[in-house]
C-alpha positions in Angstrom: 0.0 0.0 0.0 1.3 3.3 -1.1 1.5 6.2 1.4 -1.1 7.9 -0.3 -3.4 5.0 -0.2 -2.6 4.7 3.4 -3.2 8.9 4.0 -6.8 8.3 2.4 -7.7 5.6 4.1 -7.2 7.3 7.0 -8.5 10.5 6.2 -12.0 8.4 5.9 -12.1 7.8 9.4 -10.7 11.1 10.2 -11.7 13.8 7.3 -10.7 16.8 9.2 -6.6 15.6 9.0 -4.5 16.7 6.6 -1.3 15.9 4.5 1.6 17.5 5.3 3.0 18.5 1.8 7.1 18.4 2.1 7.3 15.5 4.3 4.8 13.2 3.5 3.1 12.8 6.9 -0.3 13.5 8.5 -0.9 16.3 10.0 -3.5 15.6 13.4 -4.4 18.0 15.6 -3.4 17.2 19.5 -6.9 16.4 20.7 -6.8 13.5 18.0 -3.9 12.0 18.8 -4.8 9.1 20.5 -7.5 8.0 18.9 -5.9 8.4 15.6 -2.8 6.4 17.0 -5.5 3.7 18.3 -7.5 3.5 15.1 -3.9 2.9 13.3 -2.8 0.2 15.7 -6.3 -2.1 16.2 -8.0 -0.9 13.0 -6.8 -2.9 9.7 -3.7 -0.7 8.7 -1.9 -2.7 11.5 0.4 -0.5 12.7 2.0 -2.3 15.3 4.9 -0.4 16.2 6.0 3.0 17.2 8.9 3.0 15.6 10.5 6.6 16.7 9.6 9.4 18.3 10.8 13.1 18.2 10.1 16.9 17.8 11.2 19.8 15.3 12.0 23.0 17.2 10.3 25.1 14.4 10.6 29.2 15.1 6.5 29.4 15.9 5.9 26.3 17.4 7.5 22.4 18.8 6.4 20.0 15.7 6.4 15.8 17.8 6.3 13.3 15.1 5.5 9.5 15.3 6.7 6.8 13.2 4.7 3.8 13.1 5.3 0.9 11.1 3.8 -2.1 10.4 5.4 -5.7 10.6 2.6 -7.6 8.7 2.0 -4.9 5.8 5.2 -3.6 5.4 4.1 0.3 5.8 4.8 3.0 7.5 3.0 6.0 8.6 4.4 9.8 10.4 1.9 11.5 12.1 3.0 15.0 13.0 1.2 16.9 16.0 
């Protein structure tokens, strides 16, 4: 599954997320965090690893980004907060 195919998939569940253009990741708002990282670990993306976490020091505001990646399918997702 391509990342695209993985970004619209979950943009079904979650329609108010976005892509994040440079990097390829999803953009989710804090209050959506951890659902969004519960959907991707039970629903049937799979993701059964958080692979890395860190931040971006940007000059407006502290970007955290999660990795997860999963095992079975092969994929990985960033989520950026």
């Amino acid at each position: 599954m391509q990342a695209s195919e993985i970004f619209e998939h979950i943009k079904l569940k979650f329609p108010q997320l976005s892509a994040d253009e440079l990097g390829g990741a999803v953009l989710v708002p804090k209050e959506l965090l951890l659902e969004v990282a519960g959907y991707l670990k039970s629903g049937e993306l799979l993701f059964d690893n958080l692979h890395c976490v860190t931040a971006l020091d940007t000059k407006d505001r502290i970007e955290l980004v999660y990795i997860f990646y999963s095992f079975k399918n092969r994929n990985r997702v960033i989520l950026k907060v």
